[in-house]
C-alpha positions as CSV (number, residue, x, y, z in Angstrom):
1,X,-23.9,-10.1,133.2
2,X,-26.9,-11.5,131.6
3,X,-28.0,-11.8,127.8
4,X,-30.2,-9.0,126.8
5,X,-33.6,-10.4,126.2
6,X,-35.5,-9.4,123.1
7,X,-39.0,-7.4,123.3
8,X,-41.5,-10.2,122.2
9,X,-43.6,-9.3,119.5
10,X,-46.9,-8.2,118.9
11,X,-49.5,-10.9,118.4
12,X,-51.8,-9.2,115.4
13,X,-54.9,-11.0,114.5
14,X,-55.2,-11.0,110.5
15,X,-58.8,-10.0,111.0
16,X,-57.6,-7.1,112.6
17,X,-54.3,-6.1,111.5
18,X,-56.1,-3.7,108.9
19,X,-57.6,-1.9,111.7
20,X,-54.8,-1.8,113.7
21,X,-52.8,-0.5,110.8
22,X,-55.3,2.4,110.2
23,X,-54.6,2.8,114.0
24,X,-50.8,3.4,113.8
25,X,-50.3,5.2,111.0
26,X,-53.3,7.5,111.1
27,X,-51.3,10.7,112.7
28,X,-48.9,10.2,108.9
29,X,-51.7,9.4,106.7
30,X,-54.6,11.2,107.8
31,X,-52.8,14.7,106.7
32,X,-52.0,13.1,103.5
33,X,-55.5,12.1,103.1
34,X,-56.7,16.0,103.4
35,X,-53.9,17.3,101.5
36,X,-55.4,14.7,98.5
37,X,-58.9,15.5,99.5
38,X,-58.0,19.5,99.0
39,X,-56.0,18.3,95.4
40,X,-59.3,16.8,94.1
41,X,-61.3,19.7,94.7
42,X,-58.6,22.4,93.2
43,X,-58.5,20.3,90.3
44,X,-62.2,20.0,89.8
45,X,-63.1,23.8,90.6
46,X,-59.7,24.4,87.9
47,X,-61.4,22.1,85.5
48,X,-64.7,23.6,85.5
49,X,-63.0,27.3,85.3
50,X,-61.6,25.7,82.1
51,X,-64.8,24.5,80.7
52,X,-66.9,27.5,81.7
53,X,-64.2,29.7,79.9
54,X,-64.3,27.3,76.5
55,X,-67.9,27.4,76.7
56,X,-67.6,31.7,77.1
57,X,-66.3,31.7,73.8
58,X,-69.0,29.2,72.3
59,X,-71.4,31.4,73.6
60,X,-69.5,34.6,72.1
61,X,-68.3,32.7,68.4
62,X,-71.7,31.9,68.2
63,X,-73.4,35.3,68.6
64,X,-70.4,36.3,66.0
65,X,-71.7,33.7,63.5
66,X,-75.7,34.8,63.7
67,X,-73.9,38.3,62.4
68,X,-73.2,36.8,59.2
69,X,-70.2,39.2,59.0
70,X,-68.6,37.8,55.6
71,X,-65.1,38.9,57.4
72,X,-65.4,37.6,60.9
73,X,-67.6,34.4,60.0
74,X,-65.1,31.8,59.4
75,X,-62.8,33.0,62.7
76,X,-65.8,32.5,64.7
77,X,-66.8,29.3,62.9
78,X,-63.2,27.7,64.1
79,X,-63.4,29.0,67.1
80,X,-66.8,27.4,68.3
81,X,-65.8,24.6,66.5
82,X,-62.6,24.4,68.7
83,X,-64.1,25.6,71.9
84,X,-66.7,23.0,71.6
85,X,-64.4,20.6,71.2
86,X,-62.2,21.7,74.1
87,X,-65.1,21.9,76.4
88,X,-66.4,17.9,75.3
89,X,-62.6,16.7,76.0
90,X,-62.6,18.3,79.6
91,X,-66.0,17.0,81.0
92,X,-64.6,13.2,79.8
93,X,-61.9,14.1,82.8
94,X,-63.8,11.9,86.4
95,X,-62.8,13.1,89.3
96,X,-62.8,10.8,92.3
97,X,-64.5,11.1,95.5
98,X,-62.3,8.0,96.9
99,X,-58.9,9.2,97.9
100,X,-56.1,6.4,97.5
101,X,-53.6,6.4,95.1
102,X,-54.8,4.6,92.7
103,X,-57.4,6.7,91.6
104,X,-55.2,9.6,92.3
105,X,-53.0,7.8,89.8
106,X,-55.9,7.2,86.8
107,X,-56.3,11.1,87.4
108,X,-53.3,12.1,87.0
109,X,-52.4,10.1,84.1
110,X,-56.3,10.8,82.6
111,X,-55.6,14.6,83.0
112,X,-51.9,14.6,81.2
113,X,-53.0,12.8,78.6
114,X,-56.6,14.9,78.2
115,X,-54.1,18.3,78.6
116,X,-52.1,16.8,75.9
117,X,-54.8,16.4,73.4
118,X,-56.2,19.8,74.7
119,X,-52.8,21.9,74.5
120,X,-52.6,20.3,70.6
121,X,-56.0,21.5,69.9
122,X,-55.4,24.8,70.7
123,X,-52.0,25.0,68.9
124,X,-53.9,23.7,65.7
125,X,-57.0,26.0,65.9
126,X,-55.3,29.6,67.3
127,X,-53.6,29.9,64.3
128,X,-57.4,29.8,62.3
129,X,-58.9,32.3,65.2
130,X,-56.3,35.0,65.6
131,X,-56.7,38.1,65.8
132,X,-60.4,37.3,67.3
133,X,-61.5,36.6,70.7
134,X,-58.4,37.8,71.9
135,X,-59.6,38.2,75.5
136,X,-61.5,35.1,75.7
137,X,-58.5,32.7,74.5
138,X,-56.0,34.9,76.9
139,X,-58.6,33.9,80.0
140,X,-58.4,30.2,78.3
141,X,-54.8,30.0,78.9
142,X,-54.7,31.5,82.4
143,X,-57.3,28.7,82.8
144,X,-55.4,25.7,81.4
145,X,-52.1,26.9,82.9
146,X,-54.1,26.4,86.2
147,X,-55.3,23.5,85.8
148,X,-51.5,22.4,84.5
149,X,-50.1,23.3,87.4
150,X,-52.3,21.9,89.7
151,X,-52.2,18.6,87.6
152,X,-48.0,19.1,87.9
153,X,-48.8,19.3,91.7
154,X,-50.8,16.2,92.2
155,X,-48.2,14.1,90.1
156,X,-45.2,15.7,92.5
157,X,-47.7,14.7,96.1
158,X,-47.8,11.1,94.6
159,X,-44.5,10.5,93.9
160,X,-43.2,12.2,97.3
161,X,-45.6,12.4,100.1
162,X,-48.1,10.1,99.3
163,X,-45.8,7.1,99.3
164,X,-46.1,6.1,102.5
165,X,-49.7,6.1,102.4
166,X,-49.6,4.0,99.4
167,X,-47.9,1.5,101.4
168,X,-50.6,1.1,103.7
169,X,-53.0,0.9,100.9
170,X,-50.7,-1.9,99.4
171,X,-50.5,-3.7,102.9
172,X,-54.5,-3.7,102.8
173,X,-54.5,-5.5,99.5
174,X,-52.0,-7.7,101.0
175,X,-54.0,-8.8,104.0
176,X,-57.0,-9.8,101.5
177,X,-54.6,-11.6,99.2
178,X,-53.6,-13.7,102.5
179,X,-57.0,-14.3,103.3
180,X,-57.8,-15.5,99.5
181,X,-54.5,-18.2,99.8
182,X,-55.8,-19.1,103.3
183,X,-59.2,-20.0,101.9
184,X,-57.8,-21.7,99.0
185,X,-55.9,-23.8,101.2
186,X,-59.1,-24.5,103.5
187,X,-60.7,-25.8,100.1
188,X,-58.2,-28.0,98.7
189,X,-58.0,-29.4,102.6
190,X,-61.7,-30.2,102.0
191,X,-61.3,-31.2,99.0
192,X,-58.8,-33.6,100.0
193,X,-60.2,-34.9,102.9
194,X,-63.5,-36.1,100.5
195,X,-60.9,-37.6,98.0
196,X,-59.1,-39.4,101.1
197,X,-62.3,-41.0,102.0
198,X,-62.8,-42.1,98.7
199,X,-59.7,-43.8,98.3
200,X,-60.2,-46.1,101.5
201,X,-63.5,-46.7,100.7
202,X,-62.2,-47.8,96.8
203,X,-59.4,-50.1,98.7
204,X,-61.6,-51.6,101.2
205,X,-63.7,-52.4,98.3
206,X,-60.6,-53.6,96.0
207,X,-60.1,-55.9,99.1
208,X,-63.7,-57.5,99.2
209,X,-63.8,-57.8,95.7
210,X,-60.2,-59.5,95.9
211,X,-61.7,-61.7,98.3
212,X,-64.5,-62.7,96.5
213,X,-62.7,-63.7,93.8
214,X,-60.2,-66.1,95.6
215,X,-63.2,-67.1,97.3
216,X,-65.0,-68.2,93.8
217,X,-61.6,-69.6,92.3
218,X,-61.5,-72.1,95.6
219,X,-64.6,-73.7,94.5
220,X,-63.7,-77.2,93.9
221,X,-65.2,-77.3,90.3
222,X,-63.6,-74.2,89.1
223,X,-60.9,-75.0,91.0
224,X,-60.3,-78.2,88.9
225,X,-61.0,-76.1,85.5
226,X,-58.1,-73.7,86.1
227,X,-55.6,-76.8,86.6
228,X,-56.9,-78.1,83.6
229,X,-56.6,-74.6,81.7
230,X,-52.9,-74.7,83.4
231,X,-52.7,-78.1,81.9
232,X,-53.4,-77.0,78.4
233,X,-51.3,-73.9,78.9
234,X,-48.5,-76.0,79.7
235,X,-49.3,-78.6,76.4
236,X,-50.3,-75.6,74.1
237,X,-46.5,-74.4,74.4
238,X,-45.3,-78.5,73.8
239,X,-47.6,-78.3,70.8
240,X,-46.1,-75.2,69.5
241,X,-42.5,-76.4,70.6
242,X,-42.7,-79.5,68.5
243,X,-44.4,-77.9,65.3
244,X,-42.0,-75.2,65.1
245,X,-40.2,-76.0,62.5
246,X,-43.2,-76.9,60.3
247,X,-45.4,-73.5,60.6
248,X,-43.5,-71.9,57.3
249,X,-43.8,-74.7,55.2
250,X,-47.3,-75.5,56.1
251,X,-48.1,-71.8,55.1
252,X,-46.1,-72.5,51.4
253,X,-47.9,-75.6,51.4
254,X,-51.3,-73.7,51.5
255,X,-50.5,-71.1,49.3
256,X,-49.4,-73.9,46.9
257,X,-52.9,-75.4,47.5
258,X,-54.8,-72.7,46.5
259,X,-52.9,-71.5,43.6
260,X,-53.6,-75.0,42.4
261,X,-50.1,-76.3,42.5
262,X,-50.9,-79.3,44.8
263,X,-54.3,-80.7,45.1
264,X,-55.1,-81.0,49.2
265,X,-58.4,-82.3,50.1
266,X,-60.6,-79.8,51.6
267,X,-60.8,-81.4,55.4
268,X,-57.0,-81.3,55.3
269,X,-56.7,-77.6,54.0
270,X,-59.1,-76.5,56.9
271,X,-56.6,-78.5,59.3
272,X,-53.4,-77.0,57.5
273,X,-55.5,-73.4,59.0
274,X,-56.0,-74.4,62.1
275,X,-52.3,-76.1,63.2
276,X,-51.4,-72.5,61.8
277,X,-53.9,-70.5,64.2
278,X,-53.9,-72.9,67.0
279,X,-51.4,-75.7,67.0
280,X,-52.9,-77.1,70.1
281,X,-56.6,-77.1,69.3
282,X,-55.5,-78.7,66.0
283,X,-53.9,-81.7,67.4
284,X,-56.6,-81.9,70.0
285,X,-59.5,-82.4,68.1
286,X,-57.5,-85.2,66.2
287,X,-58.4,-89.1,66.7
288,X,-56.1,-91.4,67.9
289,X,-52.3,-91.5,65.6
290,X,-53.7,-88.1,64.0
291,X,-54.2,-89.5,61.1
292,X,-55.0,-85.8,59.3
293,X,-51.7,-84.4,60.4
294,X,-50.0,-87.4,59.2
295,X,-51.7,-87.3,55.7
296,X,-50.5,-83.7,55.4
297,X,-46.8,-84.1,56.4
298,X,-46.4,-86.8,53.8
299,X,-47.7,-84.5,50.8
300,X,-45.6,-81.9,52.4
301,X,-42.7,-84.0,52.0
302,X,-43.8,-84.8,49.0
303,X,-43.7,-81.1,48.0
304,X,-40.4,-80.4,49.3
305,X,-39.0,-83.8,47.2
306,X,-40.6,-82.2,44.2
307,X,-38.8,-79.2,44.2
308,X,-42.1,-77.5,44.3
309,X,-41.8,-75.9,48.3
310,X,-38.1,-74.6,48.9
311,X,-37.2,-73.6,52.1
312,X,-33.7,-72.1,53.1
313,X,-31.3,-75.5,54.1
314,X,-31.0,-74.9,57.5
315,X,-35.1,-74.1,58.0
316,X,-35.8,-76.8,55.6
317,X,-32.9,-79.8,57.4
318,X,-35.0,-79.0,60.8
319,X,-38.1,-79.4,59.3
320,X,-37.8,-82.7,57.3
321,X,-36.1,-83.7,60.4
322,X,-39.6,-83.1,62.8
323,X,-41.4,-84.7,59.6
324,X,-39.3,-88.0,59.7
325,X,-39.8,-88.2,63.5
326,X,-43.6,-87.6,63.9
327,X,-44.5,-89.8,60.9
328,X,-41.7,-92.9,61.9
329,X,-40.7,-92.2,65.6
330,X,-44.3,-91.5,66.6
331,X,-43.0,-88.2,68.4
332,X,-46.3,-86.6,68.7
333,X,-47.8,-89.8,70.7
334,X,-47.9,-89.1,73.8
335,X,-48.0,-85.4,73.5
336,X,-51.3,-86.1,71.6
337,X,-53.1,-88.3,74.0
338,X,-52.1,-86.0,76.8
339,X,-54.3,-83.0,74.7
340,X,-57.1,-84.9,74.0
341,X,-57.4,-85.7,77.5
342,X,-56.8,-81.9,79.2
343,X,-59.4,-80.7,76.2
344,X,-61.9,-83.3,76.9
345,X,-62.1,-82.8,80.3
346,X,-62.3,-78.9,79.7
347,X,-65.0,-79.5,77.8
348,X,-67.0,-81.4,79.9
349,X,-66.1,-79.2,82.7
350,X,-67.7,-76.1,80.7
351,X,-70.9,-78.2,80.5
352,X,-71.3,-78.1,84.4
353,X,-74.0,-75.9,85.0
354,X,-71.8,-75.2,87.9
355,X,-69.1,-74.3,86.4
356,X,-71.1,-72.1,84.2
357,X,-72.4,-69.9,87.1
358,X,-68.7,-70.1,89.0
359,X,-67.5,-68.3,85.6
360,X,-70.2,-66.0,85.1
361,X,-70.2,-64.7,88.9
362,X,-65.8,-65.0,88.5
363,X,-66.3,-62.7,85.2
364,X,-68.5,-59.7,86.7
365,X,-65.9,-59.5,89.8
366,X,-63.0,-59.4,87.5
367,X,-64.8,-56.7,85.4
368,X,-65.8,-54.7,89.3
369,X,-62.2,-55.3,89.9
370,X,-60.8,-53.7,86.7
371,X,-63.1,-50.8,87.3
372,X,-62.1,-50.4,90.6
373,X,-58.6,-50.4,90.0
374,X,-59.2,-47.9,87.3
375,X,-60.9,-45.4,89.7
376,X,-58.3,-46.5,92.3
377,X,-55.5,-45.2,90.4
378,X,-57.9,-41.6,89.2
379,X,-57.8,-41.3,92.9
380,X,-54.7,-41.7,94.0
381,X,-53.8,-39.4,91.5
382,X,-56.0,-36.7,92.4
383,X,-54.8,-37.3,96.2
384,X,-51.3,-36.5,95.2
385,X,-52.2,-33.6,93.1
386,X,-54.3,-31.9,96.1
387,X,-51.7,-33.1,98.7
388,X,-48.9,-30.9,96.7
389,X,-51.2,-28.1,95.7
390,X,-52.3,-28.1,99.8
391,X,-48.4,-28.3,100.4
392,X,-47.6,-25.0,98.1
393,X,-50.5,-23.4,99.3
394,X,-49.5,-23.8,103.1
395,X,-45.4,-22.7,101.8
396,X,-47.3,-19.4,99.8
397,X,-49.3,-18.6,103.1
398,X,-45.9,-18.9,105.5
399,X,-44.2,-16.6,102.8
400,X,-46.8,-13.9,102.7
401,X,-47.5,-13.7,106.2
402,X,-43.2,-13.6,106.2
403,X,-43.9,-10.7,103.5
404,X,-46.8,-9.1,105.4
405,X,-45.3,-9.0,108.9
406,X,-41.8,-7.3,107.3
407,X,-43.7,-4.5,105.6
408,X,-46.4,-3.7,108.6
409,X,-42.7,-3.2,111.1
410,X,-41.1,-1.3,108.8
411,X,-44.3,0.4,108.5
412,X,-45.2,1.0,111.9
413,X,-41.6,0.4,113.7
414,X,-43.0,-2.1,115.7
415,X,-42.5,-5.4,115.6
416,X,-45.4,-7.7,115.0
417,X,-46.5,-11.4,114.3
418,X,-49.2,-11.6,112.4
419,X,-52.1,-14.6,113.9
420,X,-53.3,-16.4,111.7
421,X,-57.0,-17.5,111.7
């Protein structure tokens, strides 16, 4: 015995799933439309019985008042005063041409809450009118009792009967939210697509400038000025490595020299300054044995055999230690000859007019390449933030066409797929 095959669905286009709709449930809903039609025009032919029977007894309270009857005056003075007031809260009430619910709704609510004010009104002001106009406040009453009841009646054919045609109403607004989240994703596609573009025109230009670079670095000349800046890397560390010990006391030493402590010459006090801001330039702008540095180790020693620059005993072992082995072991030798040399032949590399272009044109490329890494990364993050918005987007249409194709079969008891454009 076979499987019993399922009925395949309806295909719906989205464009026309609102007509179709109208189409299927028009036998329910177009009743319901006349039946609300017939409401609105009960209630406005109510309402303006009302008002024409407030305005009856302006018209009479005010003929009272030109009487000038000292006992009836004041009656007739609240009563056009009410009536008038009455009549002015009444003609605020709109009543819609449009049937749907929701201006059914705003009427409903507009006219209990207008009633309410009204029925208050006239519980305040009979009290100041009575025993007058007794037959035009009786035909008031039989007029807003009316238009109660017909107000109780349109609240009762909303909640009951005209549910089901608010569900088609609902549905309608449904199919134009689908079509606003299908063109929001059609935008952030585009929207993407431009930022793609931009991205692998940034990285093919990330690559030339890349290329360009390596392509200036290989030039012999500069080539042989970034070993040598390598080279004086490498000897700026030895420099520092081999006057570690001696940067605090140098620094005591120069605060003893300007409080006037020790007398330094003033060649040596600009030296003491620059070993403690750059050891390596220091030592490289020195002539041969370093004759400076020399001269201010040995007042420095002096100093500390003095008793006039203390150091803790540990910092101060290590660093009579380096002093005894630059002045007598000649340490610093070879160290030194090897900086003169690397910043010698910096300097005259810097003098290459060469050289001098090489840098400028290596410079600007850096700079494009810095600036094109920047926007790079701006890029890639706007790619990923429009790739997940696109992503939710595309999950928020699948669920309200999901939504939309649940409520239009329970609607119509038919089963539908909805087509998306």
């Amino acid at each position: 015995m076979s499987a019993k095959t399922l009925p395949q669905p309806n295909q719906i286009p989205l464009s026309n799933l609102r007509e179709w709709i109208n189409k299927e449930t028009e036998p329910t809903i177009e009743p319901l439309r006349t039946k609300g039609t017939k409401l609105l025009q009960d209630i406005q032919g109510r309402l303006n019985d009302t008002i024409e029977s407030s305005q009856k007894i302006v018209e009479n309270s005010e003929r009272e008042m030109q009487k000038n009857n000292p006992k009836t005056y004041r009656f007739a003075r609240n009563a056009n005063k009410f009536a008038n007031s009455l009549s002015e809260t009444l003609q605020t009430i709109n009543v819609p041409e449009t049937i749907n619910y929701q201006s059914l709704h705003v009427l409903s609510d507009d006219l209990e809450k207008k009633l309410t004010v009204v029925l208050q009104q006239r519980g305040e002001a009979y009290r100041y009118i009575t025993p007058y106009f007794i037959f035009d406040r009786r035909k008031l009453d039989v007029m807003l009792k009316r238009l109660i009841d017909i107000n109780k009646e349109l609240s009762s054919f909303l909640t009951t009967k005209y549910s089901k045609a608010k569900i088609v109403e609902d549905t309608a607004l449904t199919v134009d939210k689908l079509f606003q989240t299908i063109n929001q994703a059609d935008e952030t596609q585009k929207q993407l697509q431009i930022a793609q573009h931009k991205e692998k025109s940034i990285q093919q230009q990330l690559l030339k400038t890349q290329q360009e670079i390596a392509s200036v670095q290989n030039k012999a000349e500069l080539s042989e000025l970034m070993k040598t800046e390598e080279r004086i890397k490498e000897l700026r560390e030895g420099v520092k490595h081999n006057l570690r010990y001696l940067q605090k006391p140098f620094f005591k030493l120069q605060s003893l020299a300007q409080s006037g402590k020790i007398a330094i010459p003033v060649d040596e006090s600009k030296k003491i300054n620059e070993y403690l801001s750059d050891p390596f330039e220091a030592l490289a702008t020195e002539i041969d044995g370093h004759p400076t540095l020399k001269s201010i180790l040995r007042k420095l020693n002096e100093a500390i055999n003095q008793g006039k620059l203390k150091l803790k005993s540990t910092r101060l072992r290590k660093a009579q230690e380096q002093i005894e082995s630059i002045l007598n072991k000649a340490s610093l030798d070879t160290l030194h000859k090897s900086c003169i040399e690397a910043h010698s032949q910096r300097n005259q590399l810097l003098k290459s007019e060469v050289i001098a272009t090489l840098k400028n044109q290596l410079v600007k490329l850096q700079e494009k390449l810095r600036l094109l890494q920047k926007e790079s990364e701006l890029t890639s993050s706007r790619v990923k933030t429009l790739e997940d918005e696109h992503r939710k987007l595309l999950e928020k249409i699948q669920n309200e066409q999901k939504e939309l194709e649940e409520i239009v079969s329970q609607l119509t008891g038919k089963n539908i797929q909805v087509v998306l454009p």
